[in-house]
C-alpha positions as CSV (number, residue, x, y, z in Angstrom):
1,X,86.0,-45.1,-67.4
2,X,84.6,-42.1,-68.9
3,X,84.3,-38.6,-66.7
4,X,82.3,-36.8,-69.1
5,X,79.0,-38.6,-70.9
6,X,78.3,-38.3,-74.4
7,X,75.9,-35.7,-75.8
8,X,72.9,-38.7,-76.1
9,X,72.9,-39.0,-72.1
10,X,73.5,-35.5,-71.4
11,X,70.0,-35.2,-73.7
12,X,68.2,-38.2,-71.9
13,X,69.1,-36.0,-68.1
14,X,68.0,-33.1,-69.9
15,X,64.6,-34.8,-71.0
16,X,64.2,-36.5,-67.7
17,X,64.2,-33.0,-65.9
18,X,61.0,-31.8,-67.4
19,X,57.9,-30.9,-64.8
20,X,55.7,-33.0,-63.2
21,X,53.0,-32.3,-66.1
22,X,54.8,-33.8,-68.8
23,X,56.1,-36.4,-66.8
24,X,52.7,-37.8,-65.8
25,X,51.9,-37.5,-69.3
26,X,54.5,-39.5,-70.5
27,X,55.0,-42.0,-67.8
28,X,51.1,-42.5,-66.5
29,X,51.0,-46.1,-66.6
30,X,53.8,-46.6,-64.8
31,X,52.1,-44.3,-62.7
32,X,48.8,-46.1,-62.5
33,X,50.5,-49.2,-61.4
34,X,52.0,-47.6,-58.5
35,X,48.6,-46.8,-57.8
36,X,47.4,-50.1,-57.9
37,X,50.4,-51.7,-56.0
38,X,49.4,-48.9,-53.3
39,X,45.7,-49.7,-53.3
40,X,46.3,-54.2,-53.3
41,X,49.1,-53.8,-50.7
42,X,47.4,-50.9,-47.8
43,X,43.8,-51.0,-48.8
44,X,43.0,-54.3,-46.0
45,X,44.2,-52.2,-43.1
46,X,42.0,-49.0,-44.1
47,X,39.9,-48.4,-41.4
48,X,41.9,-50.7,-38.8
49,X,42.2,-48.7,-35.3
50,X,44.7,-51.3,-34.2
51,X,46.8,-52.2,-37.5
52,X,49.7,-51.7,-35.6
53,X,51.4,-49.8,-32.0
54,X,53.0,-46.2,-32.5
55,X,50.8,-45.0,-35.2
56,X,48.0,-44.8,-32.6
57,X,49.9,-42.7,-30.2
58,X,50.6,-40.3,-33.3
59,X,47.1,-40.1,-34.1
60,X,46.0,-39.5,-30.6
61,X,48.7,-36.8,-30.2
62,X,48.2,-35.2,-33.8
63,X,44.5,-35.4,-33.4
64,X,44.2,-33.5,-29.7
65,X,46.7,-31.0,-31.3
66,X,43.4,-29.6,-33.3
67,X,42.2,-28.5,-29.5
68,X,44.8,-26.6,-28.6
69,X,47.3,-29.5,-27.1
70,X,50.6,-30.0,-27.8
71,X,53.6,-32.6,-27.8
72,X,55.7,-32.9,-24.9
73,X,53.5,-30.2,-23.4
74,X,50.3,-31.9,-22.7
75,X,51.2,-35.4,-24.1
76,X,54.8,-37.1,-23.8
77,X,56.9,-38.7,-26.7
78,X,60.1,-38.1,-27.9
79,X,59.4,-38.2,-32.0
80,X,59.6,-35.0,-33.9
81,X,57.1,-32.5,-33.8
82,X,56.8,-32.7,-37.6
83,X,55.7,-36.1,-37.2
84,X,52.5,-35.3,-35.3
85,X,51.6,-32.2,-37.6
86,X,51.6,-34.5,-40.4
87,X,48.6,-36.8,-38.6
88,X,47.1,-33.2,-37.1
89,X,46.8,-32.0,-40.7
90,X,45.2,-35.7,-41.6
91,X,42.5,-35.4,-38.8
92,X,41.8,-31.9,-39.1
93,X,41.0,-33.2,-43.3
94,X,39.7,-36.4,-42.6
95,X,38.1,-36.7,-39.5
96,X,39.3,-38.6,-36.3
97,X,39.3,-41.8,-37.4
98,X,42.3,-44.2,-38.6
99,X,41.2,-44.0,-41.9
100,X,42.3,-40.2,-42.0
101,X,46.4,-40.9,-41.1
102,X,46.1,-44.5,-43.4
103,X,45.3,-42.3,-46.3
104,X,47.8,-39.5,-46.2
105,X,50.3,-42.5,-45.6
106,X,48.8,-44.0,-48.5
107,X,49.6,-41.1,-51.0
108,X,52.7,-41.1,-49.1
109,X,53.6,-44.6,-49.8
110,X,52.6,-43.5,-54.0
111,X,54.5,-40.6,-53.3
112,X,57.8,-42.8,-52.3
113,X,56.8,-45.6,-55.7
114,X,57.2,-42.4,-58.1
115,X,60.5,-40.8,-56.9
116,X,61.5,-44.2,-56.9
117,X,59.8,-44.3,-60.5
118,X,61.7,-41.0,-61.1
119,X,65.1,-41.6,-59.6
120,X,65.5,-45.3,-61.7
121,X,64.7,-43.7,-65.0
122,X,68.1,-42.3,-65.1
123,X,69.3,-44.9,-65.4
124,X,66.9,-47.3,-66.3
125,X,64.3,-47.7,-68.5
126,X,60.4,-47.2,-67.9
127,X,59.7,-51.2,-66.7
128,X,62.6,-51.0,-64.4
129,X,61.2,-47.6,-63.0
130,X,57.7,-49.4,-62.6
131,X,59.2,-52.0,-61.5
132,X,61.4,-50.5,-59.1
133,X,58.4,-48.5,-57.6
134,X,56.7,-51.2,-57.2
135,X,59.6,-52.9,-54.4
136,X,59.6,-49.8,-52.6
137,X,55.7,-49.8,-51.9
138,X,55.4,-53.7,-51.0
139,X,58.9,-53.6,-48.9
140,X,57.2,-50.5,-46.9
141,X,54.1,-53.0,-46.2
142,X,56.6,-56.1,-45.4
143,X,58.7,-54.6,-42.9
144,X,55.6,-53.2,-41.2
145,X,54.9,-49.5,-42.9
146,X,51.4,-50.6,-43.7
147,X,49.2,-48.5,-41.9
148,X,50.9,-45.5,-40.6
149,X,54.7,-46.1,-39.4
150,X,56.6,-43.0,-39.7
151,X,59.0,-44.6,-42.2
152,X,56.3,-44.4,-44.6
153,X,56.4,-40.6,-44.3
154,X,60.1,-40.0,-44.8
155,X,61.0,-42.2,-47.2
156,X,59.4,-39.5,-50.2
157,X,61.6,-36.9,-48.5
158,X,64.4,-39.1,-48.4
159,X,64.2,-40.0,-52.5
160,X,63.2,-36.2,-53.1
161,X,66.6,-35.1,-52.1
162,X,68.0,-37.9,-54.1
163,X,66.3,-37.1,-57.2
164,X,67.7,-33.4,-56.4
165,X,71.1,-33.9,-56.5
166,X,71.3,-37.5,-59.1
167,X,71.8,-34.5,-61.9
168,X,75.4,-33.2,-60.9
169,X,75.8,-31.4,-64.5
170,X,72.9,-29.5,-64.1
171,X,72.9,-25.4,-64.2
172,X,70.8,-24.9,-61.1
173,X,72.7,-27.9,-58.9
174,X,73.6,-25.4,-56.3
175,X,70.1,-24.5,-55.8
176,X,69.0,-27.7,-56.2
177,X,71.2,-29.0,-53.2
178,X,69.8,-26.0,-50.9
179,X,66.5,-27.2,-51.4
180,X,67.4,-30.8,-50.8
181,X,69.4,-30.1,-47.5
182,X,66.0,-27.8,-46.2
183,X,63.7,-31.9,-47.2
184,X,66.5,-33.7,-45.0
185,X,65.8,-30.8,-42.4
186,X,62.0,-31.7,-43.0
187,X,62.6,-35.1,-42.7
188,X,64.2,-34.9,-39.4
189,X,61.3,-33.4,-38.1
190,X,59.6,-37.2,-38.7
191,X,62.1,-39.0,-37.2
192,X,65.6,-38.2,-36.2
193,X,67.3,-41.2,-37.2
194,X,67.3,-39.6,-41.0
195,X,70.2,-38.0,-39.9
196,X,73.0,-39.8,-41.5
197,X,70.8,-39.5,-44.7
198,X,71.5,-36.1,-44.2
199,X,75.4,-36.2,-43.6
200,X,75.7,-38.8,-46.6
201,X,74.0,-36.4,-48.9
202,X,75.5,-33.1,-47.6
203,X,78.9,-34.7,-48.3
204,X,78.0,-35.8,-51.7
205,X,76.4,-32.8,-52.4
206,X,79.9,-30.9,-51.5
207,X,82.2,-33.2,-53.3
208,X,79.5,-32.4,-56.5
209,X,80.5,-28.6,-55.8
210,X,84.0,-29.4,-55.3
211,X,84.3,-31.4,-58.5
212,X,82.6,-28.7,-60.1
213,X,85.8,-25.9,-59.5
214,X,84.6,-24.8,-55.7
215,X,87.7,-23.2,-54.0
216,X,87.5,-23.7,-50.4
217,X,85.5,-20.4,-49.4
218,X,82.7,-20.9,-51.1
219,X,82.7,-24.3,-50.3
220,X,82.8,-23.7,-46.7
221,X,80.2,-21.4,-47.2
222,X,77.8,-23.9,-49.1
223,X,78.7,-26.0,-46.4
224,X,77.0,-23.6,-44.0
225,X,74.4,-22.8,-45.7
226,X,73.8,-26.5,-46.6
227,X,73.9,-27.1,-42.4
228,X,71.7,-24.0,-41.6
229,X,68.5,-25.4,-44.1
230,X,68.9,-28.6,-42.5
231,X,68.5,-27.4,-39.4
232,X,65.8,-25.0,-39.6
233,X,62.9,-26.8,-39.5
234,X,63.9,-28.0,-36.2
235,X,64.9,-24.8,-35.0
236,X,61.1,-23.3,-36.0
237,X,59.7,-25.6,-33.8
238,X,62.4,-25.0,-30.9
239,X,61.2,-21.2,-31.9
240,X,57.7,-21.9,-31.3
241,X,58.0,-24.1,-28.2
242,X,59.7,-21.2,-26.6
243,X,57.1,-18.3,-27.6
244,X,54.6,-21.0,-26.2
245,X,56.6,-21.3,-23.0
246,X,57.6,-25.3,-23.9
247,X,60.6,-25.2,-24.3
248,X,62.2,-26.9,-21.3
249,X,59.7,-30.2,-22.4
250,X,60.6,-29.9,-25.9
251,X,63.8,-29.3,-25.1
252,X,64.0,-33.1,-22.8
253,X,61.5,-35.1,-25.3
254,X,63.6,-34.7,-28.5
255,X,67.5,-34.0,-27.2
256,X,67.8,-35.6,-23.8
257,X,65.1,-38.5,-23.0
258,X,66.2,-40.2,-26.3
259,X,70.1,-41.0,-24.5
260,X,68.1,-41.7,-21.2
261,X,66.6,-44.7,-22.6
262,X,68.3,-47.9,-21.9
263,X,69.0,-50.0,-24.7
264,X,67.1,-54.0,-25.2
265,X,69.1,-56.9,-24.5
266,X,68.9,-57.8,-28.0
267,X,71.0,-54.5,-29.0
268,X,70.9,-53.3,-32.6
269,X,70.3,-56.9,-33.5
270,X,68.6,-60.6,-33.4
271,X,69.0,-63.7,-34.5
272,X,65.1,-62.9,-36.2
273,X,66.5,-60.5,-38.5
274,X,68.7,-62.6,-41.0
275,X,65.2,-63.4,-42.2
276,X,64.5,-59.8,-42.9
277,X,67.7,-59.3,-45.1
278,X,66.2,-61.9,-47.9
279,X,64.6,-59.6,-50.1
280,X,67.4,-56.7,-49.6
281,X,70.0,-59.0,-50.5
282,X,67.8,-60.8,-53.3
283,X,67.1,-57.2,-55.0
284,X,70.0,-55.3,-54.2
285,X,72.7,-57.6,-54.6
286,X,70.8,-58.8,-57.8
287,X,70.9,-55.1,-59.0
288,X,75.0,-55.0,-58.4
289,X,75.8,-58.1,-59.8
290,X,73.5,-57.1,-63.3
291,X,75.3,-53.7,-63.4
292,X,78.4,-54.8,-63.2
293,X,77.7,-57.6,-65.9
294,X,75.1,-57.8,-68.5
295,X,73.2,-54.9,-67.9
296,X,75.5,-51.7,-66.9
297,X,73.0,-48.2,-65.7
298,X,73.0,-45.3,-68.0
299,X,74.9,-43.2,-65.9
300,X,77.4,-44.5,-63.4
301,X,78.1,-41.2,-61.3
302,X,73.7,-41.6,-60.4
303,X,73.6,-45.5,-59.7
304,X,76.9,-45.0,-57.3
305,X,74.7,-42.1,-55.6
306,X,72.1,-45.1,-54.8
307,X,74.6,-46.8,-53.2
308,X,75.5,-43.9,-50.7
309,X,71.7,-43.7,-50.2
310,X,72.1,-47.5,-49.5
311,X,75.0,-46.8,-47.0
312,X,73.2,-44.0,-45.3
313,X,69.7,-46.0,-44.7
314,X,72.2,-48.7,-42.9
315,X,73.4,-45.5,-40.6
316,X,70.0,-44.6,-40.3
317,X,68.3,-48.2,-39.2
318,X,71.0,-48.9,-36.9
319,X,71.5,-45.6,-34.9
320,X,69.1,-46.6,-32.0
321,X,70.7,-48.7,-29.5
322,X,67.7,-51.1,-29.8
323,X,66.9,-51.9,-33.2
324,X,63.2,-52.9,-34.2
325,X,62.5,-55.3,-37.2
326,X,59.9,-52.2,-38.6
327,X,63.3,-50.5,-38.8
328,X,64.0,-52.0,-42.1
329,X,61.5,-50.6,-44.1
330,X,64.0,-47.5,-44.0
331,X,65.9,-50.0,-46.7
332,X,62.9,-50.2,-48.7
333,X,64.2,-47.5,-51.2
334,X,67.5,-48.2,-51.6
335,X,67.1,-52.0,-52.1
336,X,64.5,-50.7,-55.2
337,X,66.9,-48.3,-56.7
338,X,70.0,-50.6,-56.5
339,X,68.0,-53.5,-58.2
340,X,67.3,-51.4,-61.1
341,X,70.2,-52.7,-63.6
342,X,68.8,-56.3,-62.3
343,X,64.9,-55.3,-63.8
344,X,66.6,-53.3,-66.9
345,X,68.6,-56.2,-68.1
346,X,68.6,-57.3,-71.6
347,X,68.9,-61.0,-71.1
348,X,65.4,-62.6,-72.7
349,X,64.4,-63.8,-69.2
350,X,64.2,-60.9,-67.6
351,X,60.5,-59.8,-67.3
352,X,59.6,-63.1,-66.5
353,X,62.8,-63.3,-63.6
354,X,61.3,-60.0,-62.2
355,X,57.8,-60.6,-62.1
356,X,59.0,-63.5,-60.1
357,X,60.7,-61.7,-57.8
358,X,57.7,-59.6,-57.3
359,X,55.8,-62.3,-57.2
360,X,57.6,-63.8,-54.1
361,X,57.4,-60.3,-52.1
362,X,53.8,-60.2,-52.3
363,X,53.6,-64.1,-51.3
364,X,55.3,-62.5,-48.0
365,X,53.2,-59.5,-47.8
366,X,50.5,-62.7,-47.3
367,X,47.7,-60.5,-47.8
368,X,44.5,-62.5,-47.5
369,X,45.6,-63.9,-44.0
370,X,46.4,-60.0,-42.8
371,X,42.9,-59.3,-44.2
372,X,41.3,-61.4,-42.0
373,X,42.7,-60.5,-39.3
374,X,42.3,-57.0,-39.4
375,X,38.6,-57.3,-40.0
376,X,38.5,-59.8,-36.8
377,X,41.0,-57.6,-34.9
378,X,39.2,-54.3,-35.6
379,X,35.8,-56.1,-34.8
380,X,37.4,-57.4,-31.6
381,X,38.5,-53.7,-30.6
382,X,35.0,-52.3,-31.6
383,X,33.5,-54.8,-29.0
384,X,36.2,-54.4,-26.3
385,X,35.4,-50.1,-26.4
386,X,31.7,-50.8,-26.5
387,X,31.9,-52.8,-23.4
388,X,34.1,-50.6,-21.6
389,X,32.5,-46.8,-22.4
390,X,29.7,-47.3,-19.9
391,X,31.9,-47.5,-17.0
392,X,34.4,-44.3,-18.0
393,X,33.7,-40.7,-18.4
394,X,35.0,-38.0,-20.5
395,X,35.8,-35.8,-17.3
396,X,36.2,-38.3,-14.1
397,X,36.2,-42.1,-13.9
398,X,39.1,-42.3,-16.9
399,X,40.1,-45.1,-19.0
400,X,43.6,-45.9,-17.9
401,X,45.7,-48.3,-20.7
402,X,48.7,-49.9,-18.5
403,X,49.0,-52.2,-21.2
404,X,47.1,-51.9,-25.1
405,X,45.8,-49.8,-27.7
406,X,46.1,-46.0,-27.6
407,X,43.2,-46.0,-29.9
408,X,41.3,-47.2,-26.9
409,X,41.0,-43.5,-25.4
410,X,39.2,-42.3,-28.5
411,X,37.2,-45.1,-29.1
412,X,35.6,-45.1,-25.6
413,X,35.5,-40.9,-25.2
414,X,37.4,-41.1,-21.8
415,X,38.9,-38.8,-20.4
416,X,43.1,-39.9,-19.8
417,X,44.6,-39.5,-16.1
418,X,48.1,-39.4,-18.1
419,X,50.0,-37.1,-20.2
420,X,52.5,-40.2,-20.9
421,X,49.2,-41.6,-23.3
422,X,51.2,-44.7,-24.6
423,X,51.2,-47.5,-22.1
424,X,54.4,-48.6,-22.8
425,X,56.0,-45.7,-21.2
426,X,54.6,-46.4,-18.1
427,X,55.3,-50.4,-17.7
428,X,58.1,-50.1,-20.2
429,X,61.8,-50.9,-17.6
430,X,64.0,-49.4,-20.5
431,X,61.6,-46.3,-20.0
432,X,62.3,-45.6,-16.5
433,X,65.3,-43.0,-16.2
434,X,64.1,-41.3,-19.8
435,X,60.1,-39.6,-18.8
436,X,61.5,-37.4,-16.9
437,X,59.5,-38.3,-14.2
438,X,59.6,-41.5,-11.5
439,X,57.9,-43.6,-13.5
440,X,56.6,-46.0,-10.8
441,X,55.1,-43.0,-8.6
442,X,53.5,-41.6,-12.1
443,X,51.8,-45.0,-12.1
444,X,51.1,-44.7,-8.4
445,X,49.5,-41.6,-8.8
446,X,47.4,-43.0,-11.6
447,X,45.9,-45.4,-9.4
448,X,45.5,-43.1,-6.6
449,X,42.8,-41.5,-9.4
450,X,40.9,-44.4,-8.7
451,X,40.3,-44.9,-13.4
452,X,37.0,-45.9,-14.2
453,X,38.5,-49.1,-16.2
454,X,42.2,-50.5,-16.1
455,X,43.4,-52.5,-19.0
456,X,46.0,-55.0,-19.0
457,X,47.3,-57.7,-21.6
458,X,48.4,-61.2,-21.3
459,X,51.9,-60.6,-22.6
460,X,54.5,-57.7,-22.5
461,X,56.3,-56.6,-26.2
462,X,59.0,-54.9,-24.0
463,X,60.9,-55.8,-20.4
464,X,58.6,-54.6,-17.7
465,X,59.1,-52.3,-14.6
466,X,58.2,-55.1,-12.3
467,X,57.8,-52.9,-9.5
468,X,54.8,-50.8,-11.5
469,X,53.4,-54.1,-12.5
470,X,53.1,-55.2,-9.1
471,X,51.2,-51.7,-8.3
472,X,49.0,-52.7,-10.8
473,X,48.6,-56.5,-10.0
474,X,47.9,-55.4,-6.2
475,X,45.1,-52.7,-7.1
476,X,43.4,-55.2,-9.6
477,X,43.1,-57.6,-6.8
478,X,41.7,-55.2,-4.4
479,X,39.5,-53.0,-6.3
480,X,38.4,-54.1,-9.8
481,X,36.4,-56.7,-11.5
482,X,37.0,-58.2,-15.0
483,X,34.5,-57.1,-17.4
484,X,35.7,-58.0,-20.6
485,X,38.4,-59.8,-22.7
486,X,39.8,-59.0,-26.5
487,X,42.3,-60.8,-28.6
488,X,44.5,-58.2,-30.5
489,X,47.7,-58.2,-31.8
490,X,47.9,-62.0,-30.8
491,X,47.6,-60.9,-27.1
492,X,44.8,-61.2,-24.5
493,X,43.3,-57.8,-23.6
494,X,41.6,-57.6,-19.9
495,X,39.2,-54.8,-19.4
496,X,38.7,-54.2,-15.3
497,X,36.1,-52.0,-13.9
498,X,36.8,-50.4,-10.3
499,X,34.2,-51.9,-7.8
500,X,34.8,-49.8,-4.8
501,X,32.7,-46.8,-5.4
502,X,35.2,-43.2,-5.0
């Protein structure tokens, strides 16, 4: 195998490293599909206060950040500061509703379809790109990035530093690697679990250098430098959180609590998930078997970099000790770039073979069944907040979610007794050695507050503190009434009012 390419794909790199001007110029309708794949596979959840769990803890927490309140600080999580600026910055354009974080995760979502676009025309041609692009937004949507997950968010970070260092002949590749270890920095600020993205690039990204005549100083030195941009993001934020005299939480949320938090039964995996690996094996084994038969990529050294971004999302899904199926849209990417020789193949079936495959992921997005049921589910929600906002106040008589949506808090204008705002914190067992807090006297304390309204559901998503529940169960009985019901999330919402007066 050939080391050094001919002249003709030195020229197509070359051409392929033009700005973003010419590039939309000459690759707009592949472009203007993405958009449309965007639009057909997020647009039904626009709107949706309850599309999905986390997200509405990030919007809460990014959109009281505009008043002064901060992560760990006033509200507890363990995600990444970054993470919660992103949503800040969406309310503070867009307004408090869901609407504001399911746009920016839209035009992040087209944001990760054209790097994908971007990263497959070296070594594909523009239908493969399009193509390509177009896995990587429906896979986001299919493994549960449809409204606002924070996978939706990295993933453009993740293919930025890709498309950075896929040129390893280029004059400026030293520079070029500085700037893609200081995304992966950025991207840890979303979530954390990006880090062996970053190792597998950093080492890539050193071999390129070493490859390229680096003697071991400068090497080591790259190296540093290459270590120090990755970290500083992070280290900004440590830096503010200590002028701001937070440093003790932020210090517990993002580097301690996270090790605290016992791991599910069900580990890093489930029976469930063999039915998640269908479309990664269907696209990215179909893309290895078509390049290493009828349809090889332009440039090898490139495609064999997707396969290292490949190994790294596997690091990267896998390094929580529990492992949730909304995991694996971190393989949304790689699946798309390694199936490119698969949609660039010659043989005279191939447009119609892709269009098929495509065609099958959007019969699993199943969009006109989700539709529904966001409009019902959001209609539900609307009712369940109407119902309850008489009986809680924005200063006393709080709204207190043991169990359902965050989104609940803003929707009603209650006040919250709680700076752990997620309800599964609180009734969550794995939870109970990693608030930093007793989490059963937190929830004792609650009720000592006497909230306006307690909510409850039907059915736990995760093991429960049975001694919290049983808190909760006795002080129902005693001193609340049920006012309302919702169904959401295929679960039973109970809204109960305190009787007793204070």
């Amino acid at each position: 195998m050939r080391k050094t390419p001919p002249l003709a794909d030195l020229t197509n790199l070359q051409r392929r490293s033009t700005g973003f001007g010419a590039s939309l110029r000459h690759n707009w309708p592949g472009m203007l599909a993405l958009l449309v794949v965007v639009l057909v596979t997020r647009a039904a959840w626009f709107g949706d206060p309850v599309a999905d769990y986390d997200e509405q803890l990030y919007s809460f927490i990014g959109w009281r950040m505009q008043y002064g309140e901060l992560p760990y600080v006033d509200w507890w999580d363990r995600k990444p500061f970054g993470l919660f600026a992103i949503f800040g910055l969406a309310h503070a354009l867009f307004g408090p509703e869901p609407i504001a974080f399911q746009l920016a995760a839209a035009l992040a979502a087209l944001a990760a379809g054209w790097l994908t676009y971007a990263n497959a025309r070296l070594i594909g041609g523009r239908l493969a790109a399009t193509f390509a692009g177009a896995v990587t937004v429906m896979l986001l949507s299919v493994y549960g990035s449809h409204s606002g997950q924070s996978e939706v968010f990295f993933t453009p970070l993740l293919l930025a530093m890709v498309r950075l260092l896929a040129e390893t002949r280029h004059p400026a590749f030293t520079r070029r690697a500085a700037l893609a270890m200081l995304l992966g920095g950025v991207a840890l600020q979303v979530k954390y679990t990006v880090l062996p993205h970053c190792i597998v690039v950093g080492l890539y990204a050193l071999w390129v250098e070493y490859r390229r005549g680096a003697d071991l100083t400068p090497l080591a030195k790259r190296a540093l430098l290459f270590l120090a941009l990755g970290l500083l993001p992070t280290l900004l934020v440590a830096l503010i959180y200590l002028a701001a005299g937070g440093f003790d939480a932020f210090y517990f949320a993002n580097f301690v609590s996270f090790f605290d938090r016992v791991a599910a039964n069900q580990g890093r995996w489930q029976d469930g998930y063999r039915i998640l690996l269908v479309p990664l094996v269907a696209f990215a084994g179909g893309g290895a078997i078509a390049a290493f038969t009828k349809s090889r990529p332009y440039d090898w050294t490139v495609w064999r970099l997707f396969v290292l971004f490949a190994l790294g999302a596997v690091g990267s899904v896998f390094l929580p000790g529990t492992v949730y199926g909304y995991y694996f849209a971190g393989f949304a990417a790689p699946a798309a770039l390694l199936a490119v020789p698969l949609f660039n193949s010659r043989a005279p079936l191939r447009i119609v073979f892709s269009v098929l495959l495509l065609g099958a992921l959007a019969f699993l997005l199943y969009l006109p069944a989700r539709y529904e049921r966001s409009q019902q589910e959001r209609r539900e929600a609307a009712r369940f907040a109407e119902t309850i906002a008489p009986h809680v106040g924005a200063t006393s008589n709080c709204l207190w979610l043991f169990d359902g949506p965050t989104s609940l808090y803003r929707m009603t204008g209650s006040c919250v007794p709680t700076r752990f705002v997620y309800p599964d914190h609180l009734n969550n067992a794995l939870e109970t050695e990693a608030l930093g807090v007793d989490q059963t006297g937190e929830v004792a304390r609650i009720l000592a507050t006497q909230p306006g309204v307690i909510v409850t559901a039907s059915r736990p998503v995760t093991p429960q503190n049975h001694q919290a529940t049983a808190l909760v169960k006795a002080t129902l009985e005693e001193d609340y009434r049920q006012i309302a019901t919702a169904n959401i999330q295929r679960r039973t919402l109970t809204a109960w009012a305190r009787t007793k007066p204070e």
